[in-house]
Backbone atoms as SQL, in Angstrom:
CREATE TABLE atoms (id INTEGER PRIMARY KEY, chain TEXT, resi INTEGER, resn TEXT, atom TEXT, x REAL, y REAL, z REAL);
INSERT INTO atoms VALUES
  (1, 'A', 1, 'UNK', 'N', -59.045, 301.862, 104.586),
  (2, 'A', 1, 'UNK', 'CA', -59.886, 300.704, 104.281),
  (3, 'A', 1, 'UNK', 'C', -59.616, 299.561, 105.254),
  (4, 'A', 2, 'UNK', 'N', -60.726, 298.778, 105.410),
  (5, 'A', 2, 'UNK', 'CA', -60.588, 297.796, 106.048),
  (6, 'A', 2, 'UNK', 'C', -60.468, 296.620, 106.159),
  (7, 'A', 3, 'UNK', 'N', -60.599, 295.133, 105.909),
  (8, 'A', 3, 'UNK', 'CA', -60.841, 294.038, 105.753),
  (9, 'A', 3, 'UNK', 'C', -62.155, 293.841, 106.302),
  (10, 'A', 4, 'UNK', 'N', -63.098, 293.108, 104.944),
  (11, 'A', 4, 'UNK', 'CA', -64.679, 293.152, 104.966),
  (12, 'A', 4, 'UNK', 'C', -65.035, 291.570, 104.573),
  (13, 'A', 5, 'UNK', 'N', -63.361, 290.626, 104.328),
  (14, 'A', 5, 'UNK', 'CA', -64.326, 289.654, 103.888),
  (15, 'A', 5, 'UNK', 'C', -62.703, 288.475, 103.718),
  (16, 'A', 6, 'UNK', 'N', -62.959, 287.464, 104.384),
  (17, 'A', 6, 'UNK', 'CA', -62.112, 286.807, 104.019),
  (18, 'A', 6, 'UNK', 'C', -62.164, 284.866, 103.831),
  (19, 'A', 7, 'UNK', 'N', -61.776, 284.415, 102.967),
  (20, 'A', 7, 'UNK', 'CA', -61.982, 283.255, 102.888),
  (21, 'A', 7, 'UNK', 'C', -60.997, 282.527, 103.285),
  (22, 'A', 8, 'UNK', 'N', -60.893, 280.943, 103.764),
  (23, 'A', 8, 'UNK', 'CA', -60.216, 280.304, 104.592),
  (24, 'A', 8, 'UNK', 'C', -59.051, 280.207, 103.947),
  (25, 'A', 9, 'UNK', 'N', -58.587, 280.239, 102.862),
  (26, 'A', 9, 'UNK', 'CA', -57.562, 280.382, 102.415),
  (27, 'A', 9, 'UNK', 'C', -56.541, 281.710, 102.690),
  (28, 'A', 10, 'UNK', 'N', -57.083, 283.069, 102.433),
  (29, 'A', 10, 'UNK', 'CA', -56.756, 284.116, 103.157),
  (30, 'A', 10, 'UNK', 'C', -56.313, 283.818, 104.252),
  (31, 'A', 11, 'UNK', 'N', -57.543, 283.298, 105.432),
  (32, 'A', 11, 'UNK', 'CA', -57.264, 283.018, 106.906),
  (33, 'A', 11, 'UNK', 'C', -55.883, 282.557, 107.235),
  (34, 'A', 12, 'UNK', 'N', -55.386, 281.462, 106.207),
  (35, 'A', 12, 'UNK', 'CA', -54.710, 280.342, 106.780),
  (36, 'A', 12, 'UNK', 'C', -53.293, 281.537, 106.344),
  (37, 'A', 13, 'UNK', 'N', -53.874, 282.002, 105.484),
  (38, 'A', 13, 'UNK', 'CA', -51.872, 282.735, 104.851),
  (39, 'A', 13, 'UNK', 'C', -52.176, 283.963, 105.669),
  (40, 'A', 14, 'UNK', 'N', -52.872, 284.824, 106.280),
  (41, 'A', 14, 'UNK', 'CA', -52.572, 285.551, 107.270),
  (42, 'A', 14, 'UNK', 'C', -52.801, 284.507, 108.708),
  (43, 'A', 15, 'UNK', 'N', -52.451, 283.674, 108.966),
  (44, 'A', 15, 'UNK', 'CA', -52.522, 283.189, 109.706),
  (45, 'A', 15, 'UNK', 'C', -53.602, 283.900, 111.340),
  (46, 'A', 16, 'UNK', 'N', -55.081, 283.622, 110.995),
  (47, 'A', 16, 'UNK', 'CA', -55.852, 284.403, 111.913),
  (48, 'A', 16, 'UNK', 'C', -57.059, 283.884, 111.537),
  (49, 'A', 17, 'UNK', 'N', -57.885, 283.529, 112.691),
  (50, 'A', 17, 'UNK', 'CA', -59.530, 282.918, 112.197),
  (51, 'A', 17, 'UNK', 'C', -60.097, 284.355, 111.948),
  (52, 'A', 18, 'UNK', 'N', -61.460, 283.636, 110.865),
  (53, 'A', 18, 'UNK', 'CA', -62.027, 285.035, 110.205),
  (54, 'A', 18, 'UNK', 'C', -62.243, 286.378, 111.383),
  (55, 'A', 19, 'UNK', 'N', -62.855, 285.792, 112.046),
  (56, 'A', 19, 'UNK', 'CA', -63.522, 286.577, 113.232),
  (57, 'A', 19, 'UNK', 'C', -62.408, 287.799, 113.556),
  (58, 'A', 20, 'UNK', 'N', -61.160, 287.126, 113.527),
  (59, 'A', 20, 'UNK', 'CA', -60.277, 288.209, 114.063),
  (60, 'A', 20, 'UNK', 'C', -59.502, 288.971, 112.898),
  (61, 'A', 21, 'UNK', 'N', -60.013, 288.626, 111.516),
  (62, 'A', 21, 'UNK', 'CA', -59.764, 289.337, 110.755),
  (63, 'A', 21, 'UNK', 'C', -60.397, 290.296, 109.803),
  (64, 'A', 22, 'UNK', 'N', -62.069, 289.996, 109.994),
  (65, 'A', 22, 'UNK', 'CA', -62.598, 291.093, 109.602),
  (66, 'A', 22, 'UNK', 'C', -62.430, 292.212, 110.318),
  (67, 'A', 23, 'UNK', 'N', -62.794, 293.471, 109.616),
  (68, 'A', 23, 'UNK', 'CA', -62.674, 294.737, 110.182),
  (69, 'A', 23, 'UNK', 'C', -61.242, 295.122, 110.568),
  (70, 'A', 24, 'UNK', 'N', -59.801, 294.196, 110.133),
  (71, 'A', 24, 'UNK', 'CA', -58.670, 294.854, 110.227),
  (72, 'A', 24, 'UNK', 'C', -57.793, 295.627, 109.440),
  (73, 'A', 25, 'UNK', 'N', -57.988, 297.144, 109.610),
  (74, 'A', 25, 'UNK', 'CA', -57.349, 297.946, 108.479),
  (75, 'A', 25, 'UNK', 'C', -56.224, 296.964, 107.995),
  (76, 'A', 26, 'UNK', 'N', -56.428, 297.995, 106.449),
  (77, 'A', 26, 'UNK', 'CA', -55.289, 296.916, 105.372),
  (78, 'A', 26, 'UNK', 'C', -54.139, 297.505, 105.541),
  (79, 'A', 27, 'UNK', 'N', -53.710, 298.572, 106.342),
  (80, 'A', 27, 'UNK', 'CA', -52.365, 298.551, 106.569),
  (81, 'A', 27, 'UNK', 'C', -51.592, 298.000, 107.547),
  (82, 'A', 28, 'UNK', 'N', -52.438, 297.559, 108.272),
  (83, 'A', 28, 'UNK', 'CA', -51.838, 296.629, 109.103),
  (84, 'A', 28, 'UNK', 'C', -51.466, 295.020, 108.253),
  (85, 'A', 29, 'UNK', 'N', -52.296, 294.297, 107.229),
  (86, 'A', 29, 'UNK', 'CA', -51.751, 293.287, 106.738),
  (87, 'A', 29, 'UNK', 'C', -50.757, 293.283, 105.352),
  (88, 'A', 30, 'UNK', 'N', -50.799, 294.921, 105.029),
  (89, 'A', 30, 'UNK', 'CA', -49.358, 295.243, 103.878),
  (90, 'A', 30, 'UNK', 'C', -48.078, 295.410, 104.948),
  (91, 'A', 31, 'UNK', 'N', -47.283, 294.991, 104.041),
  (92, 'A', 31, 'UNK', 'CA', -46.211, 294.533, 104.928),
  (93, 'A', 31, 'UNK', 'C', -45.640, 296.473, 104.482),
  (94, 'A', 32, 'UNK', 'N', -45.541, 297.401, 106.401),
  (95, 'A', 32, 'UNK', 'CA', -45.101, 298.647, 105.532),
  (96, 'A', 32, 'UNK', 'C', -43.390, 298.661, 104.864),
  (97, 'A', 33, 'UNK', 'N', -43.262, 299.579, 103.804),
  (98, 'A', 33, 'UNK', 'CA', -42.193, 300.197, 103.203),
  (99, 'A', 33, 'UNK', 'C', -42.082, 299.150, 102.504),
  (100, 'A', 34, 'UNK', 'N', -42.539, 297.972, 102.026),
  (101, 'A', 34, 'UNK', 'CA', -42.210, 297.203, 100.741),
  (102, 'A', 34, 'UNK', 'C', -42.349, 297.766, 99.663),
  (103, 'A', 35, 'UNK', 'N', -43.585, 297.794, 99.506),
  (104, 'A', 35, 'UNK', 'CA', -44.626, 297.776, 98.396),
  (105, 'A', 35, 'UNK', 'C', -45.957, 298.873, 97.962),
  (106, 'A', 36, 'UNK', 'N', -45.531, 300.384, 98.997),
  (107, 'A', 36, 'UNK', 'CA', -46.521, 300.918, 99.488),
  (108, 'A', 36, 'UNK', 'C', -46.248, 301.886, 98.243),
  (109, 'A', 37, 'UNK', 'N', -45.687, 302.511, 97.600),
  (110, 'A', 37, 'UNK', 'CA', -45.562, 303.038, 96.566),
  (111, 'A', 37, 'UNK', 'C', -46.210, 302.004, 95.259),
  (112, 'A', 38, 'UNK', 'N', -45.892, 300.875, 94.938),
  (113, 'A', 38, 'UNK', 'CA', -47.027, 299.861, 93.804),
  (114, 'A', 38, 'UNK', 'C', -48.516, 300.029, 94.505),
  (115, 'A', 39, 'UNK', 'N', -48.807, 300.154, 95.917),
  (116, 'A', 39, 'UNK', 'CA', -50.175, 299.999, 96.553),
  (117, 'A', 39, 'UNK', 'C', -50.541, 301.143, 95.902),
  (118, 'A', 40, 'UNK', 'N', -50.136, 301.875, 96.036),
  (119, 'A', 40, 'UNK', 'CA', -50.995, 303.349, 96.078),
  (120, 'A', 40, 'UNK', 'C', -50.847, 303.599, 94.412),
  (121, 'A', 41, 'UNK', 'N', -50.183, 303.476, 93.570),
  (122, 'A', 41, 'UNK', 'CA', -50.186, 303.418, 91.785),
  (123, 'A', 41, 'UNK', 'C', -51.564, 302.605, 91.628),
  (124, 'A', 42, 'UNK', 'N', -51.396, 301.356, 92.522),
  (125, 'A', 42, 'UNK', 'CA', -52.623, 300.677, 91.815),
  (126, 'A', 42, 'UNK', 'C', -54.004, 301.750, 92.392),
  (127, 'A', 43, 'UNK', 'N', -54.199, 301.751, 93.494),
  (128, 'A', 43, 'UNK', 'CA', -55.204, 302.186, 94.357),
  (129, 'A', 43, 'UNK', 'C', -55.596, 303.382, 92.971),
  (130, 'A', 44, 'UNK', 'N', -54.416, 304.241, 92.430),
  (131, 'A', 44, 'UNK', 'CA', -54.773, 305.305, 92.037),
  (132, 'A', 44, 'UNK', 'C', -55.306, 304.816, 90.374),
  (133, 'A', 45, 'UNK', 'N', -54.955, 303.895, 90.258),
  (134, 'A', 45, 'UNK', 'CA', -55.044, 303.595, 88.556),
  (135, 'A', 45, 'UNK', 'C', -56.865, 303.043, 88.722),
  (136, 'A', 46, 'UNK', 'N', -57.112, 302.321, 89.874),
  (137, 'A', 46, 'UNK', 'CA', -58.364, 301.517, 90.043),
  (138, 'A', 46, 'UNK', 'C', -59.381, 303.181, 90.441),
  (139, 'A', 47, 'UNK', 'N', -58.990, 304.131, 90.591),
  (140, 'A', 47, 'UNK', 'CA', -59.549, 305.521, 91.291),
  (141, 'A', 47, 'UNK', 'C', -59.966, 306.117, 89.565),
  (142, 'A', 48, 'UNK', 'N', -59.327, 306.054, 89.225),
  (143, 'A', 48, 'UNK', 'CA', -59.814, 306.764, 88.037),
  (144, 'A', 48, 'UNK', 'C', -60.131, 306.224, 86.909),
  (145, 'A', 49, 'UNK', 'N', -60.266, 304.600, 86.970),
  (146, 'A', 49, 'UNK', 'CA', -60.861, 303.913, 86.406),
  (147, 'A', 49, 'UNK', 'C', -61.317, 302.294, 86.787),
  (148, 'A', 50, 'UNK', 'N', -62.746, 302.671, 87.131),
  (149, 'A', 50, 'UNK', 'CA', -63.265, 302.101, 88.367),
  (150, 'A', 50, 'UNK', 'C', -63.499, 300.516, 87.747),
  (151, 'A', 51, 'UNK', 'N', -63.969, 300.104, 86.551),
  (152, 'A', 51, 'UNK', 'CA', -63.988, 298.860, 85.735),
  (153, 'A', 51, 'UNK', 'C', -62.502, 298.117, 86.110),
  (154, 'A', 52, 'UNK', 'N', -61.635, 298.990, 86.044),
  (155, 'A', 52, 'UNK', 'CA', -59.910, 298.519, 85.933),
  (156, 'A', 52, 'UNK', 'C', -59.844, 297.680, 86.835),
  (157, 'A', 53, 'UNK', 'N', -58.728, 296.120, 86.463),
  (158, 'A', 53, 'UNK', 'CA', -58.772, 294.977, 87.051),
  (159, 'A', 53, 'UNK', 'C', -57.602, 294.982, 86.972),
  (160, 'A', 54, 'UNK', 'N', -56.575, 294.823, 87.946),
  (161, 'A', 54, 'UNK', 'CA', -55.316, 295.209, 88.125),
  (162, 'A', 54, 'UNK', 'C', -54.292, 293.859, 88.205),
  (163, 'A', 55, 'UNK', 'N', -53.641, 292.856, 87.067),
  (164, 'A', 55, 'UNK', 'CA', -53.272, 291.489, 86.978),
  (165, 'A', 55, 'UNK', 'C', -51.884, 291.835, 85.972),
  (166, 'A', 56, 'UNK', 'N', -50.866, 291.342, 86.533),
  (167, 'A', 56, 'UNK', 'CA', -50.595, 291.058, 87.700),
  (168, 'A', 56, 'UNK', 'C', -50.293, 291.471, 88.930),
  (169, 'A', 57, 'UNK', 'N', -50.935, 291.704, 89.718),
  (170, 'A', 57, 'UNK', 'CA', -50.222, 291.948, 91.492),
  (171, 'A', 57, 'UNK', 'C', -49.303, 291.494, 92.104),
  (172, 'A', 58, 'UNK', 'N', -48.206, 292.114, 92.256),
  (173, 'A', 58, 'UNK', 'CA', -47.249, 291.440, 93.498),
  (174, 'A', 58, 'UNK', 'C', -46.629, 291.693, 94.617),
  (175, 'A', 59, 'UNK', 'N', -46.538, 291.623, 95.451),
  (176, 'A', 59, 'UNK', 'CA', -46.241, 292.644, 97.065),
  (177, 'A', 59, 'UNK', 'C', -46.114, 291.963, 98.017),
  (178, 'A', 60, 'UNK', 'N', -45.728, 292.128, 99.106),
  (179, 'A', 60, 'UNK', 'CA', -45.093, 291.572, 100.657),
  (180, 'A', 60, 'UNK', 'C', -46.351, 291.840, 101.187),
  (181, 'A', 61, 'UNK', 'N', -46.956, 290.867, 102.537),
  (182, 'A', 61, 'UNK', 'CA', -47.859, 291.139, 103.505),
  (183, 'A', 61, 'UNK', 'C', -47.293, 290.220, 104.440),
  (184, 'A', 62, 'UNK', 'N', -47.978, 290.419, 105.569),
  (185, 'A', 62, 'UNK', 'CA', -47.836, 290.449, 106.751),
  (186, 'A', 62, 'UNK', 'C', -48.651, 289.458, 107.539),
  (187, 'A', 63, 'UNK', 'N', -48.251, 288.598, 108.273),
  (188, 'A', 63, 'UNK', 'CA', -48.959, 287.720, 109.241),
  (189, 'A', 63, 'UNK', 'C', -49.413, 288.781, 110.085),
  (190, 'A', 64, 'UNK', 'N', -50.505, 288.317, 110.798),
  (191, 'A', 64, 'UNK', 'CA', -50.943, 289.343, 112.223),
  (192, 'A', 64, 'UNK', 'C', -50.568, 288.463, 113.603),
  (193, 'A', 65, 'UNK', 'N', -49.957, 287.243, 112.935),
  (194, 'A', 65, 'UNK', 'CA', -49.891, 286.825, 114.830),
  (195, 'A', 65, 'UNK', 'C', -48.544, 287.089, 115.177),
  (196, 'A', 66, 'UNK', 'N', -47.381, 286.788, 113.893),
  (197, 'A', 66, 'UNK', 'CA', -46.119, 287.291, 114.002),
  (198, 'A', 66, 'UNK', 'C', -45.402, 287.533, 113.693),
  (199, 'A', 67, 'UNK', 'N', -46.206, 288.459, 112.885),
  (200, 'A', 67, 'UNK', 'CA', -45.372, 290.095, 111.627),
  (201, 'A', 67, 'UNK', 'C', -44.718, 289.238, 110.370),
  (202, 'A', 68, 'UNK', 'N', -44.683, 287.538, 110.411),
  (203, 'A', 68, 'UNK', 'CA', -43.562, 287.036, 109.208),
  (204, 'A', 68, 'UNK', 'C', -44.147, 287.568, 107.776),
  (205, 'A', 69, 'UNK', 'N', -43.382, 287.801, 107.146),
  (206, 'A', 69, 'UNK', 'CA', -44.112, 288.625, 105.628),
  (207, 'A', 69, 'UNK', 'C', -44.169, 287.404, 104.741),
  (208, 'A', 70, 'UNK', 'N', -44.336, 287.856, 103.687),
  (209, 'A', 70, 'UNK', 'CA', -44.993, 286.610, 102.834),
  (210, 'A', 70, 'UNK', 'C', -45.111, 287.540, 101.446),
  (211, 'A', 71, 'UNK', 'N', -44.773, 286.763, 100.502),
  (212, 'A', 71, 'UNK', 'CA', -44.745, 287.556, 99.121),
  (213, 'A', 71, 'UNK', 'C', -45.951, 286.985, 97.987),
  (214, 'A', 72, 'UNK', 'N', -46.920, 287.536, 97.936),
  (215, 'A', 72, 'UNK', 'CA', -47.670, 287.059, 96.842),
  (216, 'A', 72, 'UNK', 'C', -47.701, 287.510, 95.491),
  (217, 'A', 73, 'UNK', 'N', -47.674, 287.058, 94.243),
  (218, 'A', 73, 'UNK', 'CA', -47.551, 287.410, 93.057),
  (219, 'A', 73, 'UNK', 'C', -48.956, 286.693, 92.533),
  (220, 'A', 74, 'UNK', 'N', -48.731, 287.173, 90.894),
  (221, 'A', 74, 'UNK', 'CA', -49.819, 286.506, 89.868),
  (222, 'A', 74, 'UNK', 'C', -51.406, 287.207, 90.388),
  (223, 'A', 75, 'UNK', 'N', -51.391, 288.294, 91.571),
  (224, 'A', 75, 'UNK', 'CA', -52.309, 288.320, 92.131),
  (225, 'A', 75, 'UNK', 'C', -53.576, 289.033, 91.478),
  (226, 'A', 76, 'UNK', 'N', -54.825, 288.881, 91.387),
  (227, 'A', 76, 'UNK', 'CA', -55.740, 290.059, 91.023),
  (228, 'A', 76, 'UNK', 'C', -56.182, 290.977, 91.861),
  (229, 'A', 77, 'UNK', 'N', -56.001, 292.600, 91.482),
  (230, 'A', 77, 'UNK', 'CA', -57.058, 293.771, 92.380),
  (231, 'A', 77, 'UNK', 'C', -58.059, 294.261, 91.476),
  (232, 'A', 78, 'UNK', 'N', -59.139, 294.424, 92.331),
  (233, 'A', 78, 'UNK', 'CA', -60.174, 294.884, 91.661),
  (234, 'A', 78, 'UNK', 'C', -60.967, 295.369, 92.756),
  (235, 'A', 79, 'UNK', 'N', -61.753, 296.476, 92.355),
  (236, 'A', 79, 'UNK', 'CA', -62.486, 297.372, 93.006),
  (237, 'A', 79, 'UNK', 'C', -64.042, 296.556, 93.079),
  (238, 'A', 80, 'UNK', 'N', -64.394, 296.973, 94.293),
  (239, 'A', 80, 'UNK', 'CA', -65.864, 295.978, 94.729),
  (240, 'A', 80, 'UNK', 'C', -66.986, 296.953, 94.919),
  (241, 'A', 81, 'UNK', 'N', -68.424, 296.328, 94.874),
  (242, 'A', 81, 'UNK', 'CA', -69.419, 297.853, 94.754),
  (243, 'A', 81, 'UNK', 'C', -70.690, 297.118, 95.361),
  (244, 'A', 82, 'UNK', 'N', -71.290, 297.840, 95.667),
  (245, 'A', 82, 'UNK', 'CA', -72.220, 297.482, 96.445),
  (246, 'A', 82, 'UNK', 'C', -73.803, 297.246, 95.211),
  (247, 'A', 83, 'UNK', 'N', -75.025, 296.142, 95.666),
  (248, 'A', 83, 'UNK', 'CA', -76.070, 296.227, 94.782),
  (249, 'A', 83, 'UNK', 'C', -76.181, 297.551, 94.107),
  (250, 'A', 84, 'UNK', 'N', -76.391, 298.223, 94.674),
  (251, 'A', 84, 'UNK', 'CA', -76.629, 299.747, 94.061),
  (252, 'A', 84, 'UNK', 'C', -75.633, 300.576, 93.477),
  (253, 'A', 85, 'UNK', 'N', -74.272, 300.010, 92.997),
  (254, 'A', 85, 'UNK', 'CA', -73.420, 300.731, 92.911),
  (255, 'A', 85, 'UNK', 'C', -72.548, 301.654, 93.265),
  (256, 'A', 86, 'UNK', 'N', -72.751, 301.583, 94.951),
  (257, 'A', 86, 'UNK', 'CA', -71.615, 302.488, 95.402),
  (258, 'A', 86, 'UNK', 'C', -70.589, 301.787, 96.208),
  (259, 'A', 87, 'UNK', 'N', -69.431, 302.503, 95.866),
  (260, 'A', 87, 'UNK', 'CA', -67.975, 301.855, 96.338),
  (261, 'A', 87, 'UNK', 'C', -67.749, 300.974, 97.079),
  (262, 'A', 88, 'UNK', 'N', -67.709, 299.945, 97.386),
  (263, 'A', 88, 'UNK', 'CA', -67.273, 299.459, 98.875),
  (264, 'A', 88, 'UNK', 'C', -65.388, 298.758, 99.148),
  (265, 'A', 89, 'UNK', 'N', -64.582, 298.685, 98.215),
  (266, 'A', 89, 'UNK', 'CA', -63.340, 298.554, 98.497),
  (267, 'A', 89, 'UNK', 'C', -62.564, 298.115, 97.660),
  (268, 'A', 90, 'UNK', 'N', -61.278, 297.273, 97.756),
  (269, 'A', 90, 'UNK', 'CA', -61.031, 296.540, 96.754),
  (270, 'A', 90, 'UNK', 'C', -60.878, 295.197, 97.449),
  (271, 'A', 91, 'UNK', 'N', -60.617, 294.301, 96.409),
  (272, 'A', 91, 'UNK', 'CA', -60.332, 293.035, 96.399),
  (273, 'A', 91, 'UNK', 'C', -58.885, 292.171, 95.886),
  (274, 'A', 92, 'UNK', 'N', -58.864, 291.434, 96.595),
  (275, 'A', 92, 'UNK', 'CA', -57.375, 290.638, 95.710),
  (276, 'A', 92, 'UNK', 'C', -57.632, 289.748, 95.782),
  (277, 'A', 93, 'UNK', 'N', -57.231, 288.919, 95.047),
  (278, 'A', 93, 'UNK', 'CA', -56.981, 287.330, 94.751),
  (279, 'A', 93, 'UNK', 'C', -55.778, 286.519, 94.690),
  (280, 'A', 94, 'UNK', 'N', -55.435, 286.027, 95.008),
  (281, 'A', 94, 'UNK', 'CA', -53.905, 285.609, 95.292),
  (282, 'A', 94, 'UNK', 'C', -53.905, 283.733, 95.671),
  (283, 'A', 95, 'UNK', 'N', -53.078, 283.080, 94.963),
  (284, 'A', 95, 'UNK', 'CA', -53.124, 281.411, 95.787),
  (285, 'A', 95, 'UNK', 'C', -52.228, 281.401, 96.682),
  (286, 'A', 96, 'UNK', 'N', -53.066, 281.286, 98.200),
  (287, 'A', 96, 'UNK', 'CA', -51.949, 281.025, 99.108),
  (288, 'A', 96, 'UNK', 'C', -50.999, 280.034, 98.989),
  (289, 'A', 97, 'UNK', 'N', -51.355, 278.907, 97.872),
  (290, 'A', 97, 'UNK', 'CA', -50.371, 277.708, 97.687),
  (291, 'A', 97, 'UNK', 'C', -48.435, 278.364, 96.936),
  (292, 'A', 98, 'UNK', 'N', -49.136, 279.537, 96.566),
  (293, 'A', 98, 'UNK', 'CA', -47.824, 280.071, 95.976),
  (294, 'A', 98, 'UNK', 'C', -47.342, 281.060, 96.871),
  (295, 'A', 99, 'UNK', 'N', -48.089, 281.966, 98.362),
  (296, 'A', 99, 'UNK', 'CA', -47.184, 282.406, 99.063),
  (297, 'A', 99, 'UNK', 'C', -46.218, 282.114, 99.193),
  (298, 'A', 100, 'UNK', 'N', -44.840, 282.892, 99.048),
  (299, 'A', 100, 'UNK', 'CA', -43.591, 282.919, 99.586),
  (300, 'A', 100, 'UNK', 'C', -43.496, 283.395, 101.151),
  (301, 'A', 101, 'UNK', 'N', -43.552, 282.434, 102.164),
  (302, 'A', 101, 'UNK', 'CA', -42.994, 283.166, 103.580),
  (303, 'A', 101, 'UNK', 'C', -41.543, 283.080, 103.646),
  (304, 'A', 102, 'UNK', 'N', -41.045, 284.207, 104.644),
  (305, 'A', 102, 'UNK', 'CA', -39.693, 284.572, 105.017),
  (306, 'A', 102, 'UNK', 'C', -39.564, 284.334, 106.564),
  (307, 'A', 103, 'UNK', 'N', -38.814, 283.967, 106.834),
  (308, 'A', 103, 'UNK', 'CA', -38.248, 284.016, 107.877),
  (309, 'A', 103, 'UNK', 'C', -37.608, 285.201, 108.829),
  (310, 'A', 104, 'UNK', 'N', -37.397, 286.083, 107.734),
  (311, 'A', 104, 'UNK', 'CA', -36.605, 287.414, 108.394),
  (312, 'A', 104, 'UNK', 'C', -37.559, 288.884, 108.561),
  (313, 'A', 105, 'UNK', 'N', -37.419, 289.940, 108.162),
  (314, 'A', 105, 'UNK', 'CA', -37.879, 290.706, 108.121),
  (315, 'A', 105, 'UNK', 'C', -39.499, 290.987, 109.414),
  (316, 'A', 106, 'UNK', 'N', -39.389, 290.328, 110.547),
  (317, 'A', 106, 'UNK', 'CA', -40.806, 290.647, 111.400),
  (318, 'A', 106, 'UNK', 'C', -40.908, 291.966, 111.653);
């Protein structure tokens, strides 16, 4: 999956104007070996039940300009669909005002 949509708030906590962040696979902004085992529970819980709204979220991601990770909690996932009802990805919600950045781990 990819990144299809981001608002300036997103922008500012992955630190990247939209332009350079649509269309960037989401494994590049999960921070890898944190959290990739909770990713994929949720991915699979939202797979077999497509209504399912996944609260609370919490997991490490990743700046793209220089790898610093960042911990978001309280977050919402939820699966997104197109007018007609077919799949188009998921979604999260998260307040960048409560990102945790780190200093270590790039």
């Amino acid at each position: 999956p990819e990144t299809n949509y981001a608002n300036f708030g997103a922008c500012s906590a992955f630190q990247i104007p939209r332009s350079n962040l649509l269309g960037v696979p989401a494994c590049r902004v999960a921070k890898p070996g944190f959290d990739q085992e909770t990713w994929s529970m949720i991915l699979q819980r939202l797979q077999h039940d497509p209504s399912n709204v996944i609260e609370p979220y919490q997991g490490y991601r990743a700046t793209l300009t220089d790898g610093r990770r960042f911990y978001i909690s309280d977050a919402v996932v939820w699966n997104c669909y197109t007018d007609v009802g077919e799949y188009y990805g998921q979604a999260i919600l998260f307040d960048r005002e409560k990102a945790a950045f780190s200093g270590q781990d790039r």
